[in-house]
C-alpha positions in Angstrom: 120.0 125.3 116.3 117.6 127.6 113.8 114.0 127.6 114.9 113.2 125.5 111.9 115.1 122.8 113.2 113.8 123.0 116.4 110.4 122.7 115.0 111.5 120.0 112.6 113.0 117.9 115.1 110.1 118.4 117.8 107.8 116.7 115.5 109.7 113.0 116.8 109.5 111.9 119.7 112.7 112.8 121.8 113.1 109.2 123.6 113.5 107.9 120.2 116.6 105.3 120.0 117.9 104.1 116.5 116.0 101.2 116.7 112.5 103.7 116.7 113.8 105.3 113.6 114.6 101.4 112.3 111.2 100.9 112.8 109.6 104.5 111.7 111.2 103.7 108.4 110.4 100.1 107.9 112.2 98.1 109.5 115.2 98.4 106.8 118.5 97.3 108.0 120.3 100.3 109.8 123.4 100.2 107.3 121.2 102.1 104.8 120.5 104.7 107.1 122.5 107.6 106.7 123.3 109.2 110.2 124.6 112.7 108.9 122.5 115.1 108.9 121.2 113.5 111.7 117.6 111.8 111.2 115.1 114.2 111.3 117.2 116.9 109.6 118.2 115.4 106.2 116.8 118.1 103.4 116.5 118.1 99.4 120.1 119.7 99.7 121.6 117.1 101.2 120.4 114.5 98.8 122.1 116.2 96.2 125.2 116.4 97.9 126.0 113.0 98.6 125.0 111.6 95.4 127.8 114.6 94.0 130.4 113.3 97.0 129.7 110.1 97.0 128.3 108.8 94.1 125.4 107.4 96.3 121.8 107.3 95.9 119.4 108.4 98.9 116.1 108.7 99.4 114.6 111.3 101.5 112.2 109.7 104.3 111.1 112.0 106.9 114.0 114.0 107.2 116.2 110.9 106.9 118.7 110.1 104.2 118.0 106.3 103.2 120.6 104.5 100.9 118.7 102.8 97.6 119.6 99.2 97.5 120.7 98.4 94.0 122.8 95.4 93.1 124.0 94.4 89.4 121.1 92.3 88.4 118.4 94.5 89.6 120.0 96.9 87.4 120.0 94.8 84.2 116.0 94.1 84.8 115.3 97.9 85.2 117.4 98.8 82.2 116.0 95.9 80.1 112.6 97.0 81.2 113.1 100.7 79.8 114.6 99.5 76.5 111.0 97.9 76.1 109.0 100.8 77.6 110.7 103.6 75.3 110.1 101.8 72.2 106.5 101.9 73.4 106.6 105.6 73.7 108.8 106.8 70.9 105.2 105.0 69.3 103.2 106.7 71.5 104.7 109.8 72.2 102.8 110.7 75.8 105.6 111.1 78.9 109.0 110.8 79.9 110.6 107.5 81.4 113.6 107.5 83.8 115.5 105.0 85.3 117.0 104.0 88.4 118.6 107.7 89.3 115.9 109.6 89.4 114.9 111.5 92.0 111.1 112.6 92.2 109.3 114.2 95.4 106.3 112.7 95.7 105.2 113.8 99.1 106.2 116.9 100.9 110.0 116.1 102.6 109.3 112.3 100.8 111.7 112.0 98.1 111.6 108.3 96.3 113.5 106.9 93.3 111.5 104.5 91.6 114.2 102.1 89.9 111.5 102.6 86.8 109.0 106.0 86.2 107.3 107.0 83.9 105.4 110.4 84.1 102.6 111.9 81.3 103.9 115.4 80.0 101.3 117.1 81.1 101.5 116.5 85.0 105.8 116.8 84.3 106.6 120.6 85.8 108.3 122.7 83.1 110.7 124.0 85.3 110.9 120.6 86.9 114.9 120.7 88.3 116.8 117.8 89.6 113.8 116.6 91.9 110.6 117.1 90.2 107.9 117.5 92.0 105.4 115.0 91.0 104.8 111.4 92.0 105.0 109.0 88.7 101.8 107.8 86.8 104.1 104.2 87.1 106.7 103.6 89.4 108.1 100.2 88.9 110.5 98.8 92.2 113.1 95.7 91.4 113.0 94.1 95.3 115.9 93.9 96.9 117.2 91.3 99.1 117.0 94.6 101.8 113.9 95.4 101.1 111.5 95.1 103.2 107.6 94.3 103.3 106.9 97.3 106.0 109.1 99.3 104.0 107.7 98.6 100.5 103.9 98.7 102.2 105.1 102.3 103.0 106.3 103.3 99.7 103.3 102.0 98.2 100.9 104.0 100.4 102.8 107.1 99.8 102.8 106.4 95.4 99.5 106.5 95.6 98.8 109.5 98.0 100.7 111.3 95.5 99.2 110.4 92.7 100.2 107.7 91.1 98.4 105.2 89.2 100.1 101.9 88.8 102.6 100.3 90.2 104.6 97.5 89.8 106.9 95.7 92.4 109.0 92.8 90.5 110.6 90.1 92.2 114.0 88.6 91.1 114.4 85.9 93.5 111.1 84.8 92.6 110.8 85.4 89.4 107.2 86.8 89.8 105.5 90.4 90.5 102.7 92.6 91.8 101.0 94.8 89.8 98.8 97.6 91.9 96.3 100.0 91.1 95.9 101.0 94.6 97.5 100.1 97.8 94.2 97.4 98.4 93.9 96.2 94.8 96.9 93.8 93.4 97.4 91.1 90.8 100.2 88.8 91.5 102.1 87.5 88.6 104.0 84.7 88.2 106.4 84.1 84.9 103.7 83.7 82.7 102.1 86.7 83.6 102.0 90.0 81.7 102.6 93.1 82.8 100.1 95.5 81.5 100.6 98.9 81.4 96.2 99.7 81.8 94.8 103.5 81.4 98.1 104.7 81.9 100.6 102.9 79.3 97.0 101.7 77.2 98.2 98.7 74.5 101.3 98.5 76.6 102.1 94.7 77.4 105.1 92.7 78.5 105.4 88.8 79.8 107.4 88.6 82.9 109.4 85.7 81.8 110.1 87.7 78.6 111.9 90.4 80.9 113.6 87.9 82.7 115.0 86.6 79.3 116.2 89.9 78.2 119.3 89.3 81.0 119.8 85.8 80.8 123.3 84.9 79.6 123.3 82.9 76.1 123.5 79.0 77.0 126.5 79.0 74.3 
């Protein structure tokens, strides 16, 4: 063992079991934690290499490699929801938009993939690489039935730390979603709502039952 992993791996407490790191990651359910590299010792590296091996997307959590739950429909909402978002910015031509594969570090060793970003150009590194380092003005996260509340409580928390402005999380099963502009300040939204896209997407607006319409099968 290097010295940096010994430091890296003192920082946890020893006694830990898996149900600790269950717990120190949000109480997500343990088949989307990666046990190789062990927890504690996952790096940027290691990210890349699994999606390239594997075809699987992981998050990087504290040294931890954490699958990203992404089933079909989710999918269709996040990719409906960037058809509508990049005709907004080929009008308003301020940032970039990404979808559900990419990888940003938000937080030192804390790399997320919103299933939705969207980042201004001029806080997008030139030289940015597969895992810019920069934490979306919007993030936008389709729930998942394995999400969890502790888990998405953390991910919110960390958005914001990094610098993110607005975030929405949207709920399928509900049909309904939270808009934040900090981790204390949300506005729930149900169908009729409209997701407004505020100081950072300004004149941006979308009804949430409109998106949900966009992947509705034709009744004929």
């Amino acid at each position: 063992m290097t010295t940096a992993e010994s430091t890296l791996l003192s920082t946890y407490p020893i006694e830990w079991t898996a149900a600790d790191w269950q717990e120190h990651l949000g109480g997500i359910p343990l088949h989307r934690i990666r046990m190789y590299p062990r927890p504690g010792m996952a790096t940027e590296k290691d990210v890349l290499e699994i999606h390239a091996r594997t075809g699987r997307l992981c998050e990087l959590v504290d040294g931890v490699l954490v699958e990203k739950p992404m089933g079909f429909y989710e999918s269709q909402l996040a990719s409906a929801l960037i058809v509508v978002l990049g005709e907004y910015l080929r009008a308003h031509k301020i940032g970039a938009l990404a979808g559900e594969a990419g990888l940003l570090r938000i937080l030192l060793r804390q790399v997320r993939i919103p299933d939705v970003s969207f980042v201004r150009w001029d806080r997008l590194p030139r030289d940015a690489g597969p895992i810019p380092a920069v934490s979306p003005d919007l993030a936008v996260e389709i729930l998942s039935e394995s999400n969890t509340e502790q888990e998405m409580a953390r991910k919110l928390r960390e958005y914001f730390a990094g610098g993110t402005r607005l975030v929405w999380y949207i709920d399928p099963a509900t049909r309904t979603a939270r808009a934040y502009t900090s981790p204390e300040h949300c506005q729930f939204l149900d169908e009729e709502g409209v997701l407004g896209g505020g100081d950072v997407l300004p004149g941006f607006e979308m009804r949430l039952k409109d998106l949900f319409a966009e992947v509705q099968r034709p009744s004929s």
